[in-house]
One Martini backbone bead per residue (centre of mass of N, CA, C, O) as a GRO file, in nm:
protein
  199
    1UNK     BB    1  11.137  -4.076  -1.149
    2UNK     BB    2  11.091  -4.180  -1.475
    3UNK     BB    3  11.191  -4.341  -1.795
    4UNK     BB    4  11.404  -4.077  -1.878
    5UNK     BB    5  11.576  -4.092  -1.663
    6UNK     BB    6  11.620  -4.386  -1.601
    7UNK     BB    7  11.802  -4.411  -1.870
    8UNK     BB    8  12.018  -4.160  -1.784
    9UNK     BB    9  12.128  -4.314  -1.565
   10UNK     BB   10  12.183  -4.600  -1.716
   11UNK     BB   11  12.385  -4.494  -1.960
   12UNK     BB   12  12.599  -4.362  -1.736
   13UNK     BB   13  12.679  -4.500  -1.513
   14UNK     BB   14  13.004  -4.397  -1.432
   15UNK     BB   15  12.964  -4.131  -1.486
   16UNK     BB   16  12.953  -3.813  -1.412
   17UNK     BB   17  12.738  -3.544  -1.442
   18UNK     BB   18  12.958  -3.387  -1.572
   19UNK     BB   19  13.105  -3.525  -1.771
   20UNK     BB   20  12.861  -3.584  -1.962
   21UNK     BB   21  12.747  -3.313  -1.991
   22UNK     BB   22  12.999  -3.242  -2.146
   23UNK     BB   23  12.932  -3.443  -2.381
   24UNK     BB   24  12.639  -3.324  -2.436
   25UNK     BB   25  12.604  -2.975  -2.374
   26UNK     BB   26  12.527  -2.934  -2.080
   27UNK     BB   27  12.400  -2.912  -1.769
   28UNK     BB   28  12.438  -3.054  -1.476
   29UNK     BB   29  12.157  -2.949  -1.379
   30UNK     BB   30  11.978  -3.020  -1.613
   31UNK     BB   31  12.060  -3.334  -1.612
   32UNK     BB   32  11.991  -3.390  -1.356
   33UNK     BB   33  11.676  -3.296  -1.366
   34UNK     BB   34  11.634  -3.538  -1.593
   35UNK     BB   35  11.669  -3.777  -1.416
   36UNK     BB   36  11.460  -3.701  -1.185
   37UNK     BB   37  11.174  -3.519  -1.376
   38UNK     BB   38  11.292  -3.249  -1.172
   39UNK     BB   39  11.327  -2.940  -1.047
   40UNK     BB   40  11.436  -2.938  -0.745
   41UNK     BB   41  11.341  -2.635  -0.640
   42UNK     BB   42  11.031  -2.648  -0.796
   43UNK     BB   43  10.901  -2.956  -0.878
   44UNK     BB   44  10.927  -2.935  -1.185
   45UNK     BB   45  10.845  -3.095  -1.484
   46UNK     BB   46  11.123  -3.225  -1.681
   47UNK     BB   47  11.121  -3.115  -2.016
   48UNK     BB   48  11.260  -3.156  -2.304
   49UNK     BB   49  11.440  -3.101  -2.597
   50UNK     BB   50  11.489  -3.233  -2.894
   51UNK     BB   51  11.792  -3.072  -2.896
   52UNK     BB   52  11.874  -3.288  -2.623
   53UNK     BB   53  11.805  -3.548  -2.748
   54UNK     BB   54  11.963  -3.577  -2.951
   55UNK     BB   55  12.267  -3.566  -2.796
   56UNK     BB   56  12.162  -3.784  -2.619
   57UNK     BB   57  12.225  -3.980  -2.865
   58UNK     BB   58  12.481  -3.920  -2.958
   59UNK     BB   59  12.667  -3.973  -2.672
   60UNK     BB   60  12.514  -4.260  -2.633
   61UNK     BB   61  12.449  -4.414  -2.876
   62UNK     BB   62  12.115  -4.392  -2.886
   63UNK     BB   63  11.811  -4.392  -2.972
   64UNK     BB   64  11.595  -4.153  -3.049
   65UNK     BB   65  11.302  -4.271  -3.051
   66UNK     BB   66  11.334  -4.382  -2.738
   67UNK     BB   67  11.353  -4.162  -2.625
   68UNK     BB   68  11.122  -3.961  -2.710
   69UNK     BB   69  10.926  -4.158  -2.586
   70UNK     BB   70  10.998  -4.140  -2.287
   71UNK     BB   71  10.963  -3.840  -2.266
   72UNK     BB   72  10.696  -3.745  -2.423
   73UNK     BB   73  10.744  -3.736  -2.747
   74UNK     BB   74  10.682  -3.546  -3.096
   75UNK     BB   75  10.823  -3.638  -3.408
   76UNK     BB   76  10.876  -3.518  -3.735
   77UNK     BB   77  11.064  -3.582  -3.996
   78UNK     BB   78  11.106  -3.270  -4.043
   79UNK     BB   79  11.222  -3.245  -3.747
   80UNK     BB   80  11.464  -3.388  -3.785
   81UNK     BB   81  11.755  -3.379  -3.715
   82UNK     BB   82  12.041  -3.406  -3.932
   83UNK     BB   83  12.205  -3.622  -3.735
   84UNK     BB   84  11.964  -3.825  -3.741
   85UNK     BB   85  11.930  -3.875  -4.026
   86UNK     BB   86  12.175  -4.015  -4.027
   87UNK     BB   87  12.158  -4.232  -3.820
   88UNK     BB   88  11.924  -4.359  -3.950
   89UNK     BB   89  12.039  -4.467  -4.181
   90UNK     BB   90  12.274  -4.623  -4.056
   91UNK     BB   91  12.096  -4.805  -3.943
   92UNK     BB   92  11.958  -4.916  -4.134
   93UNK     BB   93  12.197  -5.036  -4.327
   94UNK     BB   94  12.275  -5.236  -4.055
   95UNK     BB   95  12.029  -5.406  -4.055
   96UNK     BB   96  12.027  -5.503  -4.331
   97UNK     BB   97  12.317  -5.630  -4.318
   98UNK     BB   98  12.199  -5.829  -4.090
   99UNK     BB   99  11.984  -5.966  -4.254
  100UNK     BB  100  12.155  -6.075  -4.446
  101UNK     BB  101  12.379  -6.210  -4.291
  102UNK     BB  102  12.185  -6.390  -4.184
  103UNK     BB  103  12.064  -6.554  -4.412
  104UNK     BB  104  12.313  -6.614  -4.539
  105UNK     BB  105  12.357  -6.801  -4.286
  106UNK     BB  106  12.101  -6.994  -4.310
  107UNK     BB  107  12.161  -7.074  -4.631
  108UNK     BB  108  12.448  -7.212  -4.563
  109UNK     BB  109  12.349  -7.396  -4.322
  110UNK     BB  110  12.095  -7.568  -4.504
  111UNK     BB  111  12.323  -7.662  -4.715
  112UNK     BB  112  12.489  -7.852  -4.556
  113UNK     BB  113  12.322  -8.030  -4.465
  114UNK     BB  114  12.206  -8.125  -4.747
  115UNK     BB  115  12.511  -8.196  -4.866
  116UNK     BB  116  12.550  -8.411  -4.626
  117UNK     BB  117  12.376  -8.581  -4.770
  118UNK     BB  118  12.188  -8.789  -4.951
  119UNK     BB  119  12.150  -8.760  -5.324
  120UNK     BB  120  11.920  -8.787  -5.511
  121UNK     BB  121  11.889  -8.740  -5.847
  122UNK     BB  122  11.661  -8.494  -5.857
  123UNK     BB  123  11.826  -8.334  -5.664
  124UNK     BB  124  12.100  -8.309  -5.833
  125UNK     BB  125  11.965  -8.174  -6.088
  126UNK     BB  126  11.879  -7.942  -5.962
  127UNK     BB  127  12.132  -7.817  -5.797
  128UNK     BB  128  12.278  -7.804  -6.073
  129UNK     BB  129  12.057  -7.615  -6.218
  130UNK     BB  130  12.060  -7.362  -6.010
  131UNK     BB  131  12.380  -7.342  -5.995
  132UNK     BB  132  12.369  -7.238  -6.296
  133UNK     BB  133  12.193  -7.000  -6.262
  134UNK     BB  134  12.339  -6.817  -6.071
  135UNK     BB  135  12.632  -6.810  -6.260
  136UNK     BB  136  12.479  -6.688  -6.502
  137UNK     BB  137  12.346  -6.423  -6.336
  138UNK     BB  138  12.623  -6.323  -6.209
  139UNK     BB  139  12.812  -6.299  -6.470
  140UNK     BB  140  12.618  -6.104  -6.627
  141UNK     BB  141  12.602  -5.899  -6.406
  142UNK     BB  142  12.924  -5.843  -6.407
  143UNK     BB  143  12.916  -5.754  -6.713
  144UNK     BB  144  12.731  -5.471  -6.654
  145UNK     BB  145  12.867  -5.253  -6.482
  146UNK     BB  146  12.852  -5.001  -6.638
  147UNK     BB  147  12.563  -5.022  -6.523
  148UNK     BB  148  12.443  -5.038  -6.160
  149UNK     BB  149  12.115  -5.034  -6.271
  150UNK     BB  150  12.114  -5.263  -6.402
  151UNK     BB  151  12.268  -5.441  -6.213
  152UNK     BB  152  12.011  -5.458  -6.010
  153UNK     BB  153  11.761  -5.521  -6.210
  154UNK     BB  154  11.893  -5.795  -6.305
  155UNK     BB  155  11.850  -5.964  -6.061
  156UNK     BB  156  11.603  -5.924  -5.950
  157UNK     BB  157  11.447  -5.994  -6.223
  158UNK     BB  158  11.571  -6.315  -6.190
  159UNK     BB  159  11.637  -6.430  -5.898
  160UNK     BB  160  11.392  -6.314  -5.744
  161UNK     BB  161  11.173  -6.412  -5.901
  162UNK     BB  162  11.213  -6.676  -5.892
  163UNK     BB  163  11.255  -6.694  -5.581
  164UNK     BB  164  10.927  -6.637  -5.548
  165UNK     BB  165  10.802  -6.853  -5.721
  166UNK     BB  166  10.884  -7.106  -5.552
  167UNK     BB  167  10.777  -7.014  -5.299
  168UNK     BB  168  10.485  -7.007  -5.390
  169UNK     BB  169  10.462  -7.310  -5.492
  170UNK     BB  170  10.526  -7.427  -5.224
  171UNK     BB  171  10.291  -7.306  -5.049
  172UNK     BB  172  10.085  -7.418  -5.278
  173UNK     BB  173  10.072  -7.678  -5.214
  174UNK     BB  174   9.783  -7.895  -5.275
  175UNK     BB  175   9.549  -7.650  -5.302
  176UNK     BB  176   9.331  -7.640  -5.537
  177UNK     BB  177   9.396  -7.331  -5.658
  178UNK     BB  178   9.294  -7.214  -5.970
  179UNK     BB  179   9.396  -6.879  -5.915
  180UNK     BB  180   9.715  -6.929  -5.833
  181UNK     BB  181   9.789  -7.086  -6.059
  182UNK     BB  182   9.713  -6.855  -6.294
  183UNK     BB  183   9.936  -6.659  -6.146
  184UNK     BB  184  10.168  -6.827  -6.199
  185UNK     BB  185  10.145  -6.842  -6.532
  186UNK     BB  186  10.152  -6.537  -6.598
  187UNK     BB  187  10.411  -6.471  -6.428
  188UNK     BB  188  10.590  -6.739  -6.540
  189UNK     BB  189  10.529  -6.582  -6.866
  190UNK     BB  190  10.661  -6.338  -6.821
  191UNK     BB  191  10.949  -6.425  -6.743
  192UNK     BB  192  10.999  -6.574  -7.020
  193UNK     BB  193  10.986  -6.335  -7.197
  194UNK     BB  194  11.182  -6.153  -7.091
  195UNK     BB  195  11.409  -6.337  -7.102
  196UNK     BB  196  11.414  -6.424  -7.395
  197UNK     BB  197  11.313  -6.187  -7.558
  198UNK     BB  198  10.961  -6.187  -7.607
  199UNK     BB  199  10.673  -6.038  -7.741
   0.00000   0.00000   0.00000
């Protein structure tokens, strides 16, 4: 048994060669030489194919690209079945969805602590005046929505510049580097005019 036999066996858990295989589409003598890693009558190495790669990634809702790895196969993405296609966008979407869920909660997690805390007169006004800045773009934002394309490029370029500059700035506090500084100043001097609408 090889590394994608053994996962096919793992995969496959309780459920009998024959229920799998009718599930997968394929023939349970099949299933089974692929969980073996050979054919038992002639003993030669069991190697699948794309499309029944494809099917076992489908029936057990197991990643296609770890399959194909384990298989000790080759596929380009030209070559990849219109299922994986979507399966694959499907995965990525959940991925991003995930990362921003896992985001916004670490953001709002480290945001209680802080406000659970005393906050000095300079702490209270950056974060009531951050604060008036994000609800300030998101109202604008929402006021845009006639046009989609609009609405998530006017946030991008103006939320997520900006804390991307803040967090450039927190990065390099104290180096001495007057390239940087430089940088820095071009940036938020581009932001400024932008946001202005100075030419």
């Amino acid at each position: 048994m090889n590394e994608f036999g053994e996962k096919l066996r793992e995969l496959r858990g309780n459920k009998s060669i024959r229920e799998a295989a009718r599930g997968i589409e394929i023939s349970h003598t099949y299933l089974d030489s692929l969980e073996k890693g050979a054919d038992p009558r002639t003993g030669k190495k069991r190697i699948p194919t794309i499309d029944v790669v494809n099917k076992i990634s489908l029936y057990y809702d197991y990643d296609f690209f770890d399959l194909i790895s384990l298989a000790g196969l080759f596929v380009s993405i030209r070559e990849l079945p219109e299922e994986q296609k979507e399966a694959q966008k499907k995965r990525f979407v959940k991925m991003i969805n995930k990362i921003s869920d896992d985001n916004e909660k670490d953001v709002k997690e480290k945001y209680d602590d802080l406000l659970n805390e005393k906050l000095n007169f300079d702490e209270t006004q950056y974060l009531k005046h951050s604060y008036n800045f994000l609800q300030t773009e998101i109202n604008d934002s929402n006021n845009k929505k006639e046009d989609s394309d609009d609405n998530d490029n006017y946030l991008t370029n103006n939320i997520i510049t900006m804390g991307v500059m803040l967090q450039k700035l927190y990065q390099e506090k104290g180096s001495k580097d007057v390239d940087v500084y430089n940088d820095i100043i071009t940036d938020f001097d581009k932001f400024i005019k932008k946001y202005l609408d100075v030419k």
